[in-house]
N, C-alpha and C positions, 0 to 999 in steps of 0.2 A: 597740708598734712592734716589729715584727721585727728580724730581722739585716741579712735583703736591705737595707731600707728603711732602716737607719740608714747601712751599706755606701754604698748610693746615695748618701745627703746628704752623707756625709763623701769621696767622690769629685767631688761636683757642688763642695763649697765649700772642700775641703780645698788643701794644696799637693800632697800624694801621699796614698798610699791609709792610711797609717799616723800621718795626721795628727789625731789629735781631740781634741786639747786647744787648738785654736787657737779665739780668740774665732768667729770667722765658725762655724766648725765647730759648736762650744758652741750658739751663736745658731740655727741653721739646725733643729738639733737639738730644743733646745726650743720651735721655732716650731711643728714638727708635732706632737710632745706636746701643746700647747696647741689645735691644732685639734683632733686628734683628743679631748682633756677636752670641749673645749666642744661639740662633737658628743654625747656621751655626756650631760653636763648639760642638753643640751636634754629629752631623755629624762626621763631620772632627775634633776627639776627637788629633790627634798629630800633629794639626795643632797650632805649638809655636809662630808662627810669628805673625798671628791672635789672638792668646792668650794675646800677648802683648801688640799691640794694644787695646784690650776688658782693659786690667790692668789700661793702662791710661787713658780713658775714662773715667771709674767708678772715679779714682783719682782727674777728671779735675769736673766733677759733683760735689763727694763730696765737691772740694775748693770751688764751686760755692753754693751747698747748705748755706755750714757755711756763707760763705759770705751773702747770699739774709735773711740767719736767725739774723744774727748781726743785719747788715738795716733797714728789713720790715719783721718782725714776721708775719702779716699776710698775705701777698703776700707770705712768707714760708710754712704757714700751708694751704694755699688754693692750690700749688703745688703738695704740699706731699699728699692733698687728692687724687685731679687729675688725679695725674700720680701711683698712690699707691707706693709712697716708705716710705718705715721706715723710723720715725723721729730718732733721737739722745739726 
């Protein structure tokens, strides 16, 4: 992921342009890290090192999901529309 491309997401979900430590932010962020792994592991299907990485990733989301759905249900579900992932 570049800078542009991080820039964008933490504008499209942030509250200002300086915001990236907010769940939504965090969230949006590792959503396209995850696509773009899993685009890559199609490929490079015995690529384990990169698999493991992708492993955590998904893990460090869902903590964050659960966490932004405890706080602010709806800052949760307007996420999950966004980004389309399954709720829970």
């Amino acid at each position: 992921m570049d800078k542009k491309t991080k820039a964008g997401l933490v504008k499209k979900f942030g509250a200002n342009e300086a915001d990236t430590g907010s769940s939504t932010v965090q969230i949006a962020i590792l959503s396209h890290r995850i696509s773009e792994l899993t685009e890559h592991l199609k490929v490079n299907k015995k690529d384990n090192h990169s698999r493991r990485g992708l492993i955590a990733m998904v893990n460090k989301r869902r903590k964050l999901l659960k966490y932004l759905k405890r706080e602010d249900l709806a800052a949760y579900e307007a996420i999950t529309d966004k980004l389309k992932i399954r709720r829970k």
